[in-house]
Residue, then its C-alpha position, 0 to 999 in steps of 0.5 A: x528699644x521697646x517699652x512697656x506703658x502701663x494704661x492709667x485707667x485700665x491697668x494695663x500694659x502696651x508695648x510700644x515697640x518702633x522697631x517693629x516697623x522695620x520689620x520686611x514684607x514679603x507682598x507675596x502675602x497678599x496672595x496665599x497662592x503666589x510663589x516664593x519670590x526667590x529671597x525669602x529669608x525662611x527657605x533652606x539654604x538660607x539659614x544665615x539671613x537668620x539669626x542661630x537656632x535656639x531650637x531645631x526638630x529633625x525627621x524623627x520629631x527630635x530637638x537636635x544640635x545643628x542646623x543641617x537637617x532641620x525639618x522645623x526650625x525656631x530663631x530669635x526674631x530680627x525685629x522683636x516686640x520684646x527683647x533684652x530678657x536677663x532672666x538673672x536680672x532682678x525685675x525692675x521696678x516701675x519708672x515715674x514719668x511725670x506728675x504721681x497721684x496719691x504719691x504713685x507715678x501716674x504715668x509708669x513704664x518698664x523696658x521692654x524686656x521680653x524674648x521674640x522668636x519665629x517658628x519656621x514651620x518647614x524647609x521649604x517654601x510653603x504658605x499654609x500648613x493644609x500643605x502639610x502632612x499630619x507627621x510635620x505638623x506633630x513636629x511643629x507642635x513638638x516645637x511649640x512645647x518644647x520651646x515654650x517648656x524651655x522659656x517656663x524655667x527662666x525666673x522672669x518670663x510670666x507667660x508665653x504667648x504662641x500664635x501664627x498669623x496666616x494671610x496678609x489680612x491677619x498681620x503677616x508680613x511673610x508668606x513662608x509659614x511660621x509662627x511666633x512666640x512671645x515671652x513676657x514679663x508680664x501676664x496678657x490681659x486675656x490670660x489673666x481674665x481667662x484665669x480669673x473666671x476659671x478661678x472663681x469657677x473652680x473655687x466653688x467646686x465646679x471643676x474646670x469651667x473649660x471641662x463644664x463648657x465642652x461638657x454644654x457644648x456636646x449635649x448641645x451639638x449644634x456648634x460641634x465641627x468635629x471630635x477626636x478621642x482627645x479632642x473637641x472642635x466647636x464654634x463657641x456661643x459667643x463667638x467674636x469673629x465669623x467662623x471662629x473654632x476652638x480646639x479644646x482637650x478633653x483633658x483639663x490641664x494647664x499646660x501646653x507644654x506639659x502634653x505627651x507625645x500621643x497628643x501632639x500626634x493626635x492634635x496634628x491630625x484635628x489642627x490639619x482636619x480644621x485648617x481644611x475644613x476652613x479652607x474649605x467652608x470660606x475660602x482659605x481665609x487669613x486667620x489667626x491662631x492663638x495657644x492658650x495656656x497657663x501664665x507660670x507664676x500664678x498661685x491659681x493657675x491649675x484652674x487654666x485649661x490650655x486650648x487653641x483658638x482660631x480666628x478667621x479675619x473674613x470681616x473688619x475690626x471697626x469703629x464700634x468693636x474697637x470704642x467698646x470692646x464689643x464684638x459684632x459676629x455677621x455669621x451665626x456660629x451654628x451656621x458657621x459649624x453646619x458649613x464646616x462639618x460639610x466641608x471636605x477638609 
């Protein structure tokens, strides 16, 4: 069963989870052009090699009952990170494993409790979202809040973590295009920093720090990619990864899943114009994509602003990034905004 270890220096949690080396791989990941290999457990038709929907979306963008139909499809992953979640369930308190240290376990582990599910992104075998027209990304992304608006209400979920990993080289074992949501009893360290500096931002009456960081990117403009009227795309100042682009809302808010139905139309449109221009500008590299948004139960989460941030694994993750948790970016991001608002999406 997976569990939670607490580091002792850093304070914070891993999730050590063996099972999830059993999970299947689909080689044809390796190569976003191949075709399907005739078993992939996401095609339609194969809906029993997976366990029951826990949510389904129609043509018309509606969660309906059944499975007939399906244009989107979430279910609960067969080989999850986390599992076992009893929202009835009184949170458990921290196991001491071996020596304490001013009378506290040193050492602390809780299970591993948490909810893992896959969004399937469409009925038919498709390796990347470009595939796609604006409409059926609106009703992935009508998944993504519903969902997620749905694990917010269970007492014992803190944050949802949503996220797709696109390409072998970003963590894919499938090629059928999905994404992932993983519910958790506890708040991701990035969240909580993120939280953290919006909070001290907002408390000494600067608004959203989100809001201010658009506002500095506009005036600046080099590192814009695009802009919509709900929307602003750039490659941020600091940014990690080669080619890294943030999907930020003009609206502060902290909630994805608290977005209307105008907005998931409109951030269709952008996601698709990104995911092209990406294509375009560095040949259709693997990619990991991540919603940001506010963990449920925090006292100061208005301060949060939801956004989506996409990062290309064209380069390594090495010895120095990894020993000090420092990034090296070999492509400058104005250069990397320059390539993509040329690119043709």
């Amino acid at each position: 069963m997976p569990e939670l270890r607490k580091d002792p220096i850093l304070d914070r949690w891993v999730v050590v989870s063996p099972e999830r080396s059993c999970r299947p791989v689909d080689h044809d990941s390796q190569d976003a052009t191949a075709e399907p290999n005739g078993d992939c457990p996401f095609c339609r038709g194969r809906e029993s090699q997976t366990p029951t929907a826990t949510l389904t979306i129609d043509q018309n963008g509606h969660c309906v009952d059944g499975e007939s139909d399906w244009l989107v499809r979430v279910v609960p992953n067969f080989y999850p990170a986390l599992s076992g979640l009893n929202a009835s369930r009184e949170p458990v308190a921290p196991a001491q494993n071996g020596p304490t240290f001013d009378g506290q376990p040193f050492f602390e582990t809780l299970p591993g409790d948490g909810i893992h599910e896959v969004i399937i992104e469409a009925p038919q075998h498709a390796t990347s979202l470009t595939e796609f027209d604006a409409a059926q990304i609106a009703r992935i992304l009508t998944a993504w809040r519903e969902r997620l608006g749905q694990l917010a209400t269970l007492e014992n979920v803190q944050h949802v973590s949503l996220f797709r990993n696109n390409g072998a080289a970003a963590g894919a074992s499938l090629s059928h295009v999905h994404s992932q949501l993983l519910a958790t009893t506890f708040v991701p360290p990035q969240i909580q920093s993120e939280l953290q500096a919006a909070t001290e931002f907002w408390k000494q009456g600067r608004g959203s720090i989100w809001a201010q960081l658009v506002r500095e990117e506009r005036a600046a403009g080099e590192r814009i990619v695009s802009e919509s009227d709900l929307f602003t795309v750039f490659c941020p100042f600091a940014s990690r990864l080669a080619g890294e682009v943030w999907i930020v809302p003009r609206q502060a808010r902290p909630d994805f899943f608290a977005a209307e139905d105008d907005e998931l139309d409109e951030l269709a449109v952008v996601l698709r114009d990104t995911l092209g221009r990406l294509d375009s500008a560095f040949g259709s590299p693997a990619f990991n994509l991540a919603v940001h948004t506010a963990p449920f139960r925090e006292p100061d989460r208005n301060a949060f602003h939801w956004h989506i941030e996409i990062t290309p694994r064209m380069t390594g993750i090495a010895g120095f990034e990894l020993g000090s948790g420092t990034w090296i970016n070999i492509v400058a991001p104005e250069n990397a905004a320059a390539r993509l608002r040329a690119a043709t999406p």
